[in-house]
SEFILO-648788 format. One record per residue (C-alpha): residue in one letter; x, y, z. Coordinates in steps of 0.2 Angstrom, whole numbers, plus 5000, padded with zeros to 4 digits. Layout:
N
res / u / v / w
A / X / Y / Z
...
***
This chain:
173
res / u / v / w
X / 5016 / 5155 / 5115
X / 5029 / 5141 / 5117
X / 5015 / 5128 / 5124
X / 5004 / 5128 / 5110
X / 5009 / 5126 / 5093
X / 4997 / 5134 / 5078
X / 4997 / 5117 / 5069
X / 4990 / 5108 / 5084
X / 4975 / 5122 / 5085
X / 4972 / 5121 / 5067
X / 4970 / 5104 / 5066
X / 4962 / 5106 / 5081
X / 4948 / 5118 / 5076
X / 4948 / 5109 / 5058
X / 4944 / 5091 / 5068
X / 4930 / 5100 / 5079
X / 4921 / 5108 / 5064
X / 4918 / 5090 / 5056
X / 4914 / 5082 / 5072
X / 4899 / 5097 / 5075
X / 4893 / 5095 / 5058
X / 4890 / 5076 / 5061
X / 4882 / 5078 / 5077
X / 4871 / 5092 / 5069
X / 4869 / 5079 / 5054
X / 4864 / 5068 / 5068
X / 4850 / 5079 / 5080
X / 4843 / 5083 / 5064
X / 4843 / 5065 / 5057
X / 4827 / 5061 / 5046
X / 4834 / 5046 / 5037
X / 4825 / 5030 / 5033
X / 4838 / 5021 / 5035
X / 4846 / 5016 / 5051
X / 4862 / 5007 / 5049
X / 4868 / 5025 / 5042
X / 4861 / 5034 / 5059
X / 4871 / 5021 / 5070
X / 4885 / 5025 / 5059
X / 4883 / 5042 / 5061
X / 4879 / 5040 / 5080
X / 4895 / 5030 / 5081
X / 4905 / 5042 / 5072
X / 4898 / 5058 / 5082
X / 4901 / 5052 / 5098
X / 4920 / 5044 / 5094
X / 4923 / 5060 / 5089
X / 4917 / 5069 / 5104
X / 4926 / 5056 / 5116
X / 4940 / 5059 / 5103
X / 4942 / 5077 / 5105
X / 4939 / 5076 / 5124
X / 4956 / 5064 / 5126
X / 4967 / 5077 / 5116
X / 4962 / 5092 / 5127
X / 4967 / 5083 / 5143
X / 4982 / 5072 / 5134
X / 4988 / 5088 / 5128
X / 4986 / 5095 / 5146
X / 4996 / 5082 / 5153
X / 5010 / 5079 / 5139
X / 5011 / 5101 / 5140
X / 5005 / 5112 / 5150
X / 4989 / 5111 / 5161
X / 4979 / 5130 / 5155
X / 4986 / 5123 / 5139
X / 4968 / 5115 / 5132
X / 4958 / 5127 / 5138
X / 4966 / 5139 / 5126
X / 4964 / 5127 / 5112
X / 4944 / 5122 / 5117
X / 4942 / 5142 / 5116
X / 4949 / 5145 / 5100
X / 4941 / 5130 / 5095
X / 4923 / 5135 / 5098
X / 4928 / 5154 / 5092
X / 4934 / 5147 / 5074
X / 4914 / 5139 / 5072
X / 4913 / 5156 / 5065
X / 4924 / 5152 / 5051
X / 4916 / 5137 / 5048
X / 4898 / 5145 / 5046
X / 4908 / 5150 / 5031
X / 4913 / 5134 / 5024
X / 4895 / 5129 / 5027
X / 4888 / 5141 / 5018
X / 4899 / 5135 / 5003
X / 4897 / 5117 / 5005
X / 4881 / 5114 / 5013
X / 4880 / 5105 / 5031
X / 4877 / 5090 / 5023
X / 4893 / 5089 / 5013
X / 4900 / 5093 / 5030
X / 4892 / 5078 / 5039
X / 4897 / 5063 / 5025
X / 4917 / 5074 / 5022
X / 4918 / 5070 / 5042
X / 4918 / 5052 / 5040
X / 4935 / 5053 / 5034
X / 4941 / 5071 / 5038
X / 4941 / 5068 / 5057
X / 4949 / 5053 / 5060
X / 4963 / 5061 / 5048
X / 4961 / 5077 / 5059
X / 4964 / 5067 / 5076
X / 4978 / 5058 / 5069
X / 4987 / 5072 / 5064
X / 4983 / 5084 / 5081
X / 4989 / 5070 / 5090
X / 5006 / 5067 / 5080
X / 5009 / 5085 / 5083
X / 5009 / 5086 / 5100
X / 5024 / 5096 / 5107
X / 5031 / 5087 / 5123
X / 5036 / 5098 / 5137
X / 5032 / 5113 / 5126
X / 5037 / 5118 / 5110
X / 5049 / 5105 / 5100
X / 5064 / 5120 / 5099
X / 5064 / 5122 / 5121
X / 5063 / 5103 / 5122
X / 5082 / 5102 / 5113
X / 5089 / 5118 / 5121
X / 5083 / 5109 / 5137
X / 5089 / 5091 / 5133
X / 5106 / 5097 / 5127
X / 5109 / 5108 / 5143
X / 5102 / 5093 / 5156
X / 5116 / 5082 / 5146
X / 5129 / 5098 / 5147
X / 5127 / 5098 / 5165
X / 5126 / 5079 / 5172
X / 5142 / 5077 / 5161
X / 5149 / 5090 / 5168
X / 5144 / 5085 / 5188
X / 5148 / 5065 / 5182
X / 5168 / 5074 / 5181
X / 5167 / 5082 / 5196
X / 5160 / 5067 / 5207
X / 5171 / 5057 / 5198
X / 5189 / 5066 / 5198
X / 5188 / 5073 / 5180
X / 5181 / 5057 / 5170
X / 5163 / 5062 / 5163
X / 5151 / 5045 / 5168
X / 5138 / 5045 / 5156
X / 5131 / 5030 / 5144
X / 5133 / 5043 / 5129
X / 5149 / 5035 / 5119
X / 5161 / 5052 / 5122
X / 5164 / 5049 / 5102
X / 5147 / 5054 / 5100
X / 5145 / 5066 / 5114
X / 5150 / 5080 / 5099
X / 5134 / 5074 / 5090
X / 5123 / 5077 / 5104
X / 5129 / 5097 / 5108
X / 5130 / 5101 / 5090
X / 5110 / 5097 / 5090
X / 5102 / 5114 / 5091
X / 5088 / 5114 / 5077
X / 5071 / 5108 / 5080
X / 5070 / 5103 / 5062
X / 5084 / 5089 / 5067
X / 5079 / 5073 / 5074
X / 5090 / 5065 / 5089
X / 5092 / 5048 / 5087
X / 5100 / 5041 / 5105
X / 5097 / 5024 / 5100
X / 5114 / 5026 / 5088
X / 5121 / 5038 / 5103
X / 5121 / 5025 / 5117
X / 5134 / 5012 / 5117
***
């Protein structure tokens, strides 16, 4: 699908994984000492908060249906993490989220496609340019009216690969 990128869902499900640990690390809490359960409490719920802001940031910078997908797949890959439990113990899980998910968040947020994928939005910018320039000649009696130097117009429609950033900042007079 165009509107969800597998990066974003891993990091996704990766993020969700450390964040139920802790607050399973949390319900379970029989610590003496309790600076480390307000840490962990603080940690737990940023994270919960955290994860709720991407789902509907994401809805809004993509597609609506879009982060009910991701909070599906999401709960489905716990399965997967059962695993990695098994392996490292809930515990390890708990204290490895104290760095794990911020790192997780940063990075799901990063990777946000605008608009959709990264390789639509470029076809779609490049065409939207195509066609103003081409109406700005018409209105204007065969001069193109755009604030794109015309120099640097050839820069803009050779731009096709996602992998390629667009600086417009050097394209604007």
């Amino acid at each position: 699908m165009k509107n969800i990128e597998v990066i974003n869902v891993l990091y996704y499900c990766l993020f969700s994984m450390f964040v139920y640990y802790q607050q399973l690390h949390l319900k379970k809490f029989r610590g003496s000492s309790q600076i480390f359960e307000l840490v962990l409490s603080i940690f737990a719920f940023t994270g919960m908060i955290t994860g709720f802001v991407f789902l509907i940031y994401y809805g809004f910078k993509v597609v609506w249906w879009a982060p009910i997908v991701i909070f599906l797949i999401g709960i489905s890959s716990m399965f997967f993490a059962v695993i990695i439990e098994k392996l490292l113990g809930p515990f390890t899980l708990s204290i490895l989220g104290f760095i794990a998910w911020p790192i997780f968040a940063y990075l799901m947020f990063t990777t946000i496609p605008v608009g959709g994928s990264t390789s639509y939005n470029a076809e779609h910018f490049i065409e939207s340019i195509r066609y103003s320039n081409e109406a700005a000649k018409i209105s204007n009696q065969g001069e193109s009216f755009t604030p794109v130097d015309p120099e640097n117009m050839d820069k803009i429609f050779d731009y096709k690969k996602p992998s390629k950033k667009l600086n417009l900042l050097t394209l604007i007079h």
